[in-house]
BAROLO-924633 format. One record per residue (C-alpha): x, y, z; chain; residue in one letter. Coordinates in pm, whole numbers, plus 50000, padded with zeros to 5 digits. Layout:
residues N
u->X v->Y w->Z cadena->A residuo->A
...
//
This chain:
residues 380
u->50000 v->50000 w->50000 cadena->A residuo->X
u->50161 v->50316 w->49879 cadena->A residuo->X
u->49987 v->50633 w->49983 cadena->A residuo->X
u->50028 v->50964 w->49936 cadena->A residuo->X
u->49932 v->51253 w->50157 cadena->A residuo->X
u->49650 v->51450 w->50006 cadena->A residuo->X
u->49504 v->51080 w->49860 cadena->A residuo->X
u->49453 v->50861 w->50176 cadena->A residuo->X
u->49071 v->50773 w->50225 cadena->A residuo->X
u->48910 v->50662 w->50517 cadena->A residuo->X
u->48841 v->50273 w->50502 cadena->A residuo->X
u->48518 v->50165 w->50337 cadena->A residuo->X
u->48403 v->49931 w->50548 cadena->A residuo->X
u->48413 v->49960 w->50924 cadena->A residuo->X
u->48420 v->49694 w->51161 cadena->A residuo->X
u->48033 v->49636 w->51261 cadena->A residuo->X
u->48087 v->49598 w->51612 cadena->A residuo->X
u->48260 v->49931 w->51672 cadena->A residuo->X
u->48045 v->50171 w->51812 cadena->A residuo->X
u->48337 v->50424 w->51859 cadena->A residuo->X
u->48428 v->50710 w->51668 cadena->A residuo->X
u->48739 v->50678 w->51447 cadena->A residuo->X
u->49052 v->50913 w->51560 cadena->A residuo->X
u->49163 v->51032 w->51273 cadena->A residuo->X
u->49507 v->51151 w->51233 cadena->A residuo->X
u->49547 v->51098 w->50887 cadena->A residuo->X
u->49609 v->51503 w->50836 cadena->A residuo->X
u->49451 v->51825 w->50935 cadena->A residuo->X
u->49231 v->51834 w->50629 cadena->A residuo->X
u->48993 v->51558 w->50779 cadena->A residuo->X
u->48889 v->51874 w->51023 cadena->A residuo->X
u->48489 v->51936 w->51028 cadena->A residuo->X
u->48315 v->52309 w->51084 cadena->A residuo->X
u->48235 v->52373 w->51448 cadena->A residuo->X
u->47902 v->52444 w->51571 cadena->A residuo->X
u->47950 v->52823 w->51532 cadena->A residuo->X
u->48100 v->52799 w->51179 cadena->A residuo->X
u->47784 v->52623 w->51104 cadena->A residuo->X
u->47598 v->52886 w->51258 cadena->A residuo->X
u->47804 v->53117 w->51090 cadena->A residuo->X
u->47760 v->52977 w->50726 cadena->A residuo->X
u->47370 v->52946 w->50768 cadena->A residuo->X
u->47337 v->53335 w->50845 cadena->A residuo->X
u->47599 v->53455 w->50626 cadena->A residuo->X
u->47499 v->53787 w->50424 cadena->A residuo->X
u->47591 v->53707 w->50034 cadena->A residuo->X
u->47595 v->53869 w->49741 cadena->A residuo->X
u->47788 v->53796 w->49401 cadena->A residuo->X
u->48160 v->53795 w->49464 cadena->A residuo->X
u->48237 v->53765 w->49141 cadena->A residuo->X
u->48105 v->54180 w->49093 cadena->A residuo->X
u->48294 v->54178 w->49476 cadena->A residuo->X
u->47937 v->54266 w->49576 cadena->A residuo->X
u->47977 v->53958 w->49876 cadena->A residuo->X
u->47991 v->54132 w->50191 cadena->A residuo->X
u->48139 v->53858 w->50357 cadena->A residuo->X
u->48391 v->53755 w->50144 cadena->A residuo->X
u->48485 v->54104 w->50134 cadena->A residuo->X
u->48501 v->54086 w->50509 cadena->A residuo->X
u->48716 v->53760 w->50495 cadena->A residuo->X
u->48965 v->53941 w->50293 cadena->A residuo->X
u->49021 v->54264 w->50466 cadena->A residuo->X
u->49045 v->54023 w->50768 cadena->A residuo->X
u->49288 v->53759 w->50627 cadena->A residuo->X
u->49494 v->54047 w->50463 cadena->A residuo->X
u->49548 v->54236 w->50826 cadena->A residuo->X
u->49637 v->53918 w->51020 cadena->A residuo->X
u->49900 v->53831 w->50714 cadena->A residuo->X
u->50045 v->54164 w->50715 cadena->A residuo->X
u->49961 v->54275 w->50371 cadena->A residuo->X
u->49761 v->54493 w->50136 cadena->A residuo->X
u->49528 v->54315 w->50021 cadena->A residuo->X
u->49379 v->53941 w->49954 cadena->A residuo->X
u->49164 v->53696 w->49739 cadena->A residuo->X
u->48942 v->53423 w->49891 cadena->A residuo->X
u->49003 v->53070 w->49658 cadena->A residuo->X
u->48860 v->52747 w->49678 cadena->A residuo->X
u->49160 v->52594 w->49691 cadena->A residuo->X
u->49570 v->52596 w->49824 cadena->A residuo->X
u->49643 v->52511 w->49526 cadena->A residuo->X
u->49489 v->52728 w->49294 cadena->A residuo->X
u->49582 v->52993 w->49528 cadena->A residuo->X
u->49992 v->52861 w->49444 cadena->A residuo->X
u->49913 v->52798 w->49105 cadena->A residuo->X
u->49751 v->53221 w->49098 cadena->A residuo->X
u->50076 v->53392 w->49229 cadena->A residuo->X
u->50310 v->53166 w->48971 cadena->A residuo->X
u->50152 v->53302 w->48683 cadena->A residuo->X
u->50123 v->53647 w->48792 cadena->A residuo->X
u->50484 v->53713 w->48927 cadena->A residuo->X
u->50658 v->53538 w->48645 cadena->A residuo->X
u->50642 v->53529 w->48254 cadena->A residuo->X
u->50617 v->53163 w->47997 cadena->A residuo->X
u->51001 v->53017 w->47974 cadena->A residuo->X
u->51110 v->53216 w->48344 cadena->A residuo->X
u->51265 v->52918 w->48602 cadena->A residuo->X
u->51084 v->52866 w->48935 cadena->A residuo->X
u->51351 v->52784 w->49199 cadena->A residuo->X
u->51158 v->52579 w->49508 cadena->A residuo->X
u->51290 v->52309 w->49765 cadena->A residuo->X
u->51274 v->51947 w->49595 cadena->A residuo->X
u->50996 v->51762 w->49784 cadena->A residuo->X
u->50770 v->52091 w->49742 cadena->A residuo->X
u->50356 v->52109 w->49732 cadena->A residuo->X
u->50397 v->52288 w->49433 cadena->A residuo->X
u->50619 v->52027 w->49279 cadena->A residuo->X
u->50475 v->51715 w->49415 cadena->A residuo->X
u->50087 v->51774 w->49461 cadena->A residuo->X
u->50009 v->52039 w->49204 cadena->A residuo->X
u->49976 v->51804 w->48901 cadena->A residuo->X
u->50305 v->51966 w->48712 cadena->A residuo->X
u->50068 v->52309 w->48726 cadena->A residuo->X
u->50392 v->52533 w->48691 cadena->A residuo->X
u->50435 v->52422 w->48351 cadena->A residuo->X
u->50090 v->52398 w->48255 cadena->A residuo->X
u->49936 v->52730 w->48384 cadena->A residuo->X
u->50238 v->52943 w->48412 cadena->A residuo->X
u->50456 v->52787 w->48143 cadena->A residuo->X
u->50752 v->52766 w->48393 cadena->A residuo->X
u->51050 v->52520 w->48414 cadena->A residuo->X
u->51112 v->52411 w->48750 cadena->A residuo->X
u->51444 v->52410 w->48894 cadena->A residuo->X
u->51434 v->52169 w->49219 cadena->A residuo->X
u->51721 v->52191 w->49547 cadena->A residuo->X
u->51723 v->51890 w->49711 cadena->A residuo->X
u->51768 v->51932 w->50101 cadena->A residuo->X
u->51786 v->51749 w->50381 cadena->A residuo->X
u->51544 v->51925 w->50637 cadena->A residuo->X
u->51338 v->52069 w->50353 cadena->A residuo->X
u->51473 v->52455 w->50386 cadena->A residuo->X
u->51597 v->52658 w->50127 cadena->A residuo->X
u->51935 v->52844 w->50233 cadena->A residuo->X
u->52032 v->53148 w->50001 cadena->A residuo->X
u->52363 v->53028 w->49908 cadena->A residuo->X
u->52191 v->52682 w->49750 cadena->A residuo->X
u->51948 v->52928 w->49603 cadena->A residuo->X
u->52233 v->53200 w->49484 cadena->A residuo->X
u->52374 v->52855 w->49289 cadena->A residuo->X
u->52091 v->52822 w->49094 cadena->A residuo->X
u->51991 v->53147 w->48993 cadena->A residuo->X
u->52018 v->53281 w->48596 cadena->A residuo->X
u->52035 v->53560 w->48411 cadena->A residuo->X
u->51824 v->53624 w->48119 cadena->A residuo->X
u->52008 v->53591 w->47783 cadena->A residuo->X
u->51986 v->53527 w->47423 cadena->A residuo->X
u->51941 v->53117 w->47517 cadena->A residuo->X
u->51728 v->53165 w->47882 cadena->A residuo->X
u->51405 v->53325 w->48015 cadena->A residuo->X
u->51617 v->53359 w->48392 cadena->A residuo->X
u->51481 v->53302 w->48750 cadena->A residuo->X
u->51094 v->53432 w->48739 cadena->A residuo->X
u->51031 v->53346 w->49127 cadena->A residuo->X
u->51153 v->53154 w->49421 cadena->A residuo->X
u->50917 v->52967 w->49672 cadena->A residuo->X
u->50931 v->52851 w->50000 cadena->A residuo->X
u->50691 v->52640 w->50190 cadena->A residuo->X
u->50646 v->52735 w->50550 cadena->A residuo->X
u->50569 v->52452 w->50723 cadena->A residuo->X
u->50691 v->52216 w->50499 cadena->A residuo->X
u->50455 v->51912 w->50462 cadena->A residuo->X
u->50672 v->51654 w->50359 cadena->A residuo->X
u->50990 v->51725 w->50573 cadena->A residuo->X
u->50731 v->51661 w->50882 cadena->A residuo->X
u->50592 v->52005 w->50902 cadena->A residuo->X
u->50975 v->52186 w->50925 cadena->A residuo->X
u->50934 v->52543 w->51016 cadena->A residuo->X
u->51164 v->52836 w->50871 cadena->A residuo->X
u->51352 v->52999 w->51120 cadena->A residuo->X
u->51271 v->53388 w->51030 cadena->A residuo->X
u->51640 v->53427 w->50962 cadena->A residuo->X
u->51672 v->53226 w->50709 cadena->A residuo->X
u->51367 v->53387 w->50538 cadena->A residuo->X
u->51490 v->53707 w->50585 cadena->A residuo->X
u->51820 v->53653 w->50382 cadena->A residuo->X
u->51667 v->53433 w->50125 cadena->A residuo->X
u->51383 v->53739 w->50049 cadena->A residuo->X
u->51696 v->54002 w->50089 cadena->A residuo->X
u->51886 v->53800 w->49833 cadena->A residuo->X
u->51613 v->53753 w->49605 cadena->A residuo->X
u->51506 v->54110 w->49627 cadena->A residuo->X
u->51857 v->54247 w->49554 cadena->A residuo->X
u->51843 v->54013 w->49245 cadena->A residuo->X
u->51497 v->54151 w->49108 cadena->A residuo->X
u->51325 v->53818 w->49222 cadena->A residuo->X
u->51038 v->53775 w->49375 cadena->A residuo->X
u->50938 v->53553 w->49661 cadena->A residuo->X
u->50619 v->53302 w->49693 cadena->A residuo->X
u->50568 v->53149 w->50035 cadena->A residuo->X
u->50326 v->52834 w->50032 cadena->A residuo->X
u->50172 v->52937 w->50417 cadena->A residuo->X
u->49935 v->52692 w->50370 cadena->A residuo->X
u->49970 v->52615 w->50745 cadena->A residuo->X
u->50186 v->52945 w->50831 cadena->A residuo->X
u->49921 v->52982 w->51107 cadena->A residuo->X
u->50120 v->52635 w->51257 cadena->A residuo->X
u->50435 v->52792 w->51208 cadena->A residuo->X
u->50384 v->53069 w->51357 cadena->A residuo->X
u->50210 v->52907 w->51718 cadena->A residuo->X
u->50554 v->52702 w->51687 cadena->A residuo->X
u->50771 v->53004 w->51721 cadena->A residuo->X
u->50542 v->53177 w->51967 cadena->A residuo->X
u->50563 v->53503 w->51727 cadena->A residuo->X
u->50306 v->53724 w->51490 cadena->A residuo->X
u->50210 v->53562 w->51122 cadena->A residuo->X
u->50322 v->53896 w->50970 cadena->A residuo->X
u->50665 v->53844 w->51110 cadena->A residuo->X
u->50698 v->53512 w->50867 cadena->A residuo->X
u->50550 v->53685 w->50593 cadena->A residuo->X
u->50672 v->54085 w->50596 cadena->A residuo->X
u->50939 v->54007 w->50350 cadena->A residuo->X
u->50783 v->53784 w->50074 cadena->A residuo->X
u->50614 v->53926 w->49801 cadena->A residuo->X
u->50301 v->53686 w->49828 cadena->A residuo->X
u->50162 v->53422 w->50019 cadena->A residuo->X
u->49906 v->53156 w->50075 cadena->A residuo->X
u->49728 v->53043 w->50328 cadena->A residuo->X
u->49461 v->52763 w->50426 cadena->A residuo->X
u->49139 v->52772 w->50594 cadena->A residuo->X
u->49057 v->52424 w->50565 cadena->A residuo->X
u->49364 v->52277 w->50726 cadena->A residuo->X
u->49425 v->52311 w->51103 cadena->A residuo->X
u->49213 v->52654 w->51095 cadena->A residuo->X
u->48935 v->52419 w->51103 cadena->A residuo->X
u->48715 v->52599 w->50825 cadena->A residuo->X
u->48549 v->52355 w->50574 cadena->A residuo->X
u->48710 v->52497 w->50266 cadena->A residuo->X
u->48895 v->52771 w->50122 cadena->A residuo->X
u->49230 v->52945 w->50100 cadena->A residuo->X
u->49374 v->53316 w->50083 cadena->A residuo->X
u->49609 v->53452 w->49845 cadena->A residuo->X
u->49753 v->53822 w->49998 cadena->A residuo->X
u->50039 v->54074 w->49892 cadena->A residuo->X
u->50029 v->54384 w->49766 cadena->A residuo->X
u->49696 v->54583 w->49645 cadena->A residuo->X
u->49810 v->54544 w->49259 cadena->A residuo->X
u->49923 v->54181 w->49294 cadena->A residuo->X
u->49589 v->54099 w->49389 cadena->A residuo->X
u->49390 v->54212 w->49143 cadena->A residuo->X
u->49620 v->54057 w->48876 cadena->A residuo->X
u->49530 v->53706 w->49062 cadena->A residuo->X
u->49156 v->53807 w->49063 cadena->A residuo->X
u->49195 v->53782 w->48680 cadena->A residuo->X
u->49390 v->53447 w->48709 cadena->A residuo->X
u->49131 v->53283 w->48933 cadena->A residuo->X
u->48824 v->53391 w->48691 cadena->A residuo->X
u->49049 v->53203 w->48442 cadena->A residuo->X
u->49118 v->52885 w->48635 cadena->A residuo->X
u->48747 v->52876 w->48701 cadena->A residuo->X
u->48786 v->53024 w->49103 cadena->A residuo->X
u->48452 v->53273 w->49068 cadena->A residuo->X
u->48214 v->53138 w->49335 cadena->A residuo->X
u->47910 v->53386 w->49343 cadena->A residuo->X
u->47786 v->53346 w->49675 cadena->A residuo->X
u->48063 v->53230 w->49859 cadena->A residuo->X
u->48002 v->53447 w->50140 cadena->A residuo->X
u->47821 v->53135 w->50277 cadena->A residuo->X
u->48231 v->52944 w->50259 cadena->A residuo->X
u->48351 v->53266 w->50379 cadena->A residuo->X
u->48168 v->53326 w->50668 cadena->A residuo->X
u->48338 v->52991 w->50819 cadena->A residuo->X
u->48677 v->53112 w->50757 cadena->A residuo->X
u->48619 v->53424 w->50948 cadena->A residuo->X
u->48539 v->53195 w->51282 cadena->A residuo->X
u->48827 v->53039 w->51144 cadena->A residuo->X
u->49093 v->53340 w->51147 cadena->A residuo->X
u->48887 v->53524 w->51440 cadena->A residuo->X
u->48895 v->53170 w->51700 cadena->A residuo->X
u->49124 v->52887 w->51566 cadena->A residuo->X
u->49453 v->53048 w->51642 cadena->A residuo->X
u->49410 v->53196 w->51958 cadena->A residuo->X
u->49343 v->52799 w->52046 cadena->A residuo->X
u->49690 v->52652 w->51831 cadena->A residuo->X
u->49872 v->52402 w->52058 cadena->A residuo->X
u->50258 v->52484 w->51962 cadena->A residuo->X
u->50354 v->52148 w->52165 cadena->A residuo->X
u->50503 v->51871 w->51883 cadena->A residuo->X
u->50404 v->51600 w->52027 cadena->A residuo->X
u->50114 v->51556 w->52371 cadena->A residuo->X
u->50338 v->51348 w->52586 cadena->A residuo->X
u->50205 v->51407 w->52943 cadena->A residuo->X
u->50094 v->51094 w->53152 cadena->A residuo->X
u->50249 v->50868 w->52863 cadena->A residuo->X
u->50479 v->50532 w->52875 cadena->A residuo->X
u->50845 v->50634 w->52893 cadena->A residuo->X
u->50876 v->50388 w->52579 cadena->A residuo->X
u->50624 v->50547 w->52392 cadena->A residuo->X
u->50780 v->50885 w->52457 cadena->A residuo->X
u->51081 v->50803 w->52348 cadena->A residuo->X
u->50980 v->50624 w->52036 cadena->A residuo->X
u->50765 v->50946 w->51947 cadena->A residuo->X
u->50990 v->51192 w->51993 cadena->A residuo->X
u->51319 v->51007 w->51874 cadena->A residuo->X
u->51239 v->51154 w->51493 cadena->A residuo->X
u->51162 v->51479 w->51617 cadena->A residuo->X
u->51489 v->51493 w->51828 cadena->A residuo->X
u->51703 v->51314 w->51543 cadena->A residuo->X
u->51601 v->51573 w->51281 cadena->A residuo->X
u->51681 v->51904 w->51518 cadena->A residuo->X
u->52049 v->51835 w->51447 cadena->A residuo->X
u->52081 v->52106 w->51168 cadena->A residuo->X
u->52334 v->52136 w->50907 cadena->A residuo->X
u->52629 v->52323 w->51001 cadena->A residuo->X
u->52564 v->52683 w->50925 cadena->A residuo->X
u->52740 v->53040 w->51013 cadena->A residuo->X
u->52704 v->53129 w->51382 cadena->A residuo->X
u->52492 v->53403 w->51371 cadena->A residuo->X
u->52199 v->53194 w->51174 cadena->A residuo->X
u->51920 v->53078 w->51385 cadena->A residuo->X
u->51917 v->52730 w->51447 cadena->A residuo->X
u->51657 v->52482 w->51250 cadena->A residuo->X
u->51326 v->52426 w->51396 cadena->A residuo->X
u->51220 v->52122 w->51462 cadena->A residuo->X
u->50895 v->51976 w->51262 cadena->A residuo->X
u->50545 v->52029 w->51400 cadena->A residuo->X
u->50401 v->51717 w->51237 cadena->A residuo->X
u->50536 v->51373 w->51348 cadena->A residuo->X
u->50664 v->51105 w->51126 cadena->A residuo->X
u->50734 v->50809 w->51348 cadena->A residuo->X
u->50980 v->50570 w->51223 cadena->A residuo->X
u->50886 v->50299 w->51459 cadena->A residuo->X
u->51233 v->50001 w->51540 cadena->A residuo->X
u->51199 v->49672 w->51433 cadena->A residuo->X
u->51184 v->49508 w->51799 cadena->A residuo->X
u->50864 v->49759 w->51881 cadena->A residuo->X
u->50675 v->49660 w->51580 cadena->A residuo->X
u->50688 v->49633 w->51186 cadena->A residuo->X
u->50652 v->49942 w->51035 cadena->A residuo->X
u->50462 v->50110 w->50705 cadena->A residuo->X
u->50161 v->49942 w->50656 cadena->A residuo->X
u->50141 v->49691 w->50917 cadena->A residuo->X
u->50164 v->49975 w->51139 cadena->A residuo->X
u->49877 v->50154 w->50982 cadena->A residuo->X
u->49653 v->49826 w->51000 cadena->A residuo->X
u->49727 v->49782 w->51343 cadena->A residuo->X
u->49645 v->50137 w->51418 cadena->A residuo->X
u->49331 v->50059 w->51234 cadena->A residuo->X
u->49235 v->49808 w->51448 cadena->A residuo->X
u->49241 v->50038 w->51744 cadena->A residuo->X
u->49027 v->50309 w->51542 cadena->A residuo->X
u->49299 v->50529 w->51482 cadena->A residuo->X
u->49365 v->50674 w->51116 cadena->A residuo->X
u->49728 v->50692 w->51045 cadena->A residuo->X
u->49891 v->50763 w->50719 cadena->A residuo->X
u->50157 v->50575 w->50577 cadena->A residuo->X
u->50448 v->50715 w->50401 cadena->A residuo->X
u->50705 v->50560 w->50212 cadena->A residuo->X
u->51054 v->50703 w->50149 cadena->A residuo->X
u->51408 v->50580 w->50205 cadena->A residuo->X
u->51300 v->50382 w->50485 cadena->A residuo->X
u->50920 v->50330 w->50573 cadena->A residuo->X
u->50738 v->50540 w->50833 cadena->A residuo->X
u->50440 v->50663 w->50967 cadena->A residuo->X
u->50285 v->51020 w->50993 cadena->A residuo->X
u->50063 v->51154 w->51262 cadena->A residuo->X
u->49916 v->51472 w->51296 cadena->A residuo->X
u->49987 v->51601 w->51662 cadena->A residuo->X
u->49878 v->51984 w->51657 cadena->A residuo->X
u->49553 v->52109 w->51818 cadena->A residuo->X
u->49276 v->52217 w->51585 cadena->A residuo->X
u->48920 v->52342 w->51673 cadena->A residuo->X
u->48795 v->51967 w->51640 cadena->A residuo->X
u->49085 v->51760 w->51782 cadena->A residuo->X
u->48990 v->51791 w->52200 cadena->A residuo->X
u->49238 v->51686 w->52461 cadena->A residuo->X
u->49033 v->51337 w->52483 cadena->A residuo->X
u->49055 v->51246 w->52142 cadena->A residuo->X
u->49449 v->51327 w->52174 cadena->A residuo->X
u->49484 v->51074 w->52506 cadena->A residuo->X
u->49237 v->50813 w->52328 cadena->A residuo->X
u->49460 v->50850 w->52056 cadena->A residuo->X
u->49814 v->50784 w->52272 cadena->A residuo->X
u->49674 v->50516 w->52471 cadena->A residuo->X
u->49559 v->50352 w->52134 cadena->A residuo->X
u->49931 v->50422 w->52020 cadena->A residuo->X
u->50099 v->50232 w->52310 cadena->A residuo->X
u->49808 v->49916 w->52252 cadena->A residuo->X
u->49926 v->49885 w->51920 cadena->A residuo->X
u->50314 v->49908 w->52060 cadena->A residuo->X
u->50269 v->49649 w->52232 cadena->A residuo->X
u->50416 v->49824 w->52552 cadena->A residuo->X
//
């Protein structure tokens, strides 16, 4: 069984004698509207957004646009097409997109650089998931008589598949001064900044003051149902307005979507557990065997003195020993057993991923049920 992230569905058939709901910690995009984002949605004012005559989308906006730190924003239905918007409008067909090698945009975007933007992707590989300016400075080129040159750089903050790594803002900071000195503009992927940012106990807008753009979920840990934000500056934005009426993004009433992301942005991060991993009250084993990838993976590449050290991941991968239990997909059917949804990666060696950050629909019981179902399946 080979799975991949975004693709993992919940099993079709369900024991018959379970009575208990499943734990699912597949990702944070199995999270469900709360009560008041229902309430929300049902009494949301609308109005067609594609004439921007939505009052609550227009709300959303101005909202998600303050608590990001920039001009101006544009509700999508999507993280993707929200990525997929600011390549096409920061770069021109034949430009190279430089972006970290295991990437959303390269992996899970179905090759949409090329296709809607016309760009050639120019990959780093690294091993904690983070872009460094000299890798980048490496790869950057001129236009000439044979070459369209560097269009745009991203960076994904968390990064997904390097288990949810977080950008120290240092590192940001010189890849966006770099970039900016060379006339290139800088994309961040947020799409679960909000996670980053409850990790380094600091503001959003401190992450995102120096890129040009960035994109944000709703529908991730913010707990909202569905959406995304793209925000930068005032005239950015309404070049991607034009870009999302062409990939088909116009929703007419979505004030009725929007009205859940503003519970979203006004209650879910105020509530954001920055803790990697809930470890209170459980088996010293356990502990150890959950945090041993998170502590492995803080040992950083040597870098200059003055550059912040790496921050660890917020998501955990668990690459369980082979005297504990098999790993991969035995793993996950074991789990499975114990009504716990786990997703199973498969890399250089096999492993396991977990969420383990709070959202508005993951309560401290679920998290215990979940950790005592973890140390059942151990075997401890």
């Amino acid at each position: 069984m080979t799975a991949k992230p975004d693709s993992v569905a919940a099993p079709s058939a369900r024991p018959a004698e379970r009575a208990t709901e499943w734990i699912d910690l597949r990702s944070d995009t199995v999270t469900r509207p709360t009560p008041e984002m229902r309430r929300a949605m049902f009494e949301a004012e609308v109005g067609d957004d594609v004439y921007r005559e939505d009052p609550t989308v227009n709300r959303l906006e101005e909202l998600a646009a303050r608590m990001v730190g920039k001009e101006a924003a544009v509700f999508v239905p999507s993280g993707t097409m929200g990525n997929q918007m600011a390549l096409r409008v920061h770069t021109q067909q034949g430009q190279e997109l430089i972006v970290e090698d295991r990437s959303h945009v390269v992996l899970y975007e179905m090759g949409g650089s090329g296709v809607h933007a016309g760009l050639v992707t120019r990959t780093i590989p690294t091993d904690d998931g983070l872009l460094r300016w000299d890798l980048v400075k490496s790869r950057l080129r001129k236009a000439t008589d044979h070459n369209s040159g560097t269009g745009l750089i991203v960076v994904e903050n968390t990064h997904n598949m390097a288990g949810g790594r977080v950008y120290p803002p240092a590192i940001l900071e010189e890849i966006c001064n770099g970039a900016h000195a060379a006339g290139i503009p800088v994309h961040m992927d947020g799409a679960r900044i909000f996670n980053a940012a409850a990790h380094l106990q600091c503001p959003v807008p401190a992450l995102t003051a120096r890129v040009d753009s960035v994109m944000f979920c709703l529908s991730k840990g913010l707990g909202a149902p569905v959406g995304s934000l793209l925000a930068g500056r005032r005239e950015f934005i309404e070049k991607a307005r034009l870009v999302r009426k062409l990939l088909g993004g116009g929703m007419r009433q979505a004030g009725i979507l929007a009205a859940a992301g503003i519970v979203a942005l006004e209650k879910s991060p105020a509530g954001y557990d920055s803790l990697p991993v809930p470890t209170a009250g459980v088996p010293p084993l356990l502990a150890s065997v959950l945090l041993a990838p998170v502590r492995a993976q803080e040992t950083p590449t040597p870098t200059p003195e003055e550059e912040e050290p790496v921050v660890e991941p917020t998501l955990l991968r668990v690459n369980l020993p082979d005297e504990v239990i098999a790993v991969g997909e035995e793993f996950a059917v074991e789990l499975l057993a114990e009504v716990v949804l786990a997703m199973e990666f498969r890399g250089t060696t096999e492993d396991v991923a977990l969420t383990c950050h709070s959202h508005p629909t993951l309560s401290e019981a679920t998290k215990e049920a979940a950790l005592n179902a973890l140390g059942r399946t151990i075997h401890l």
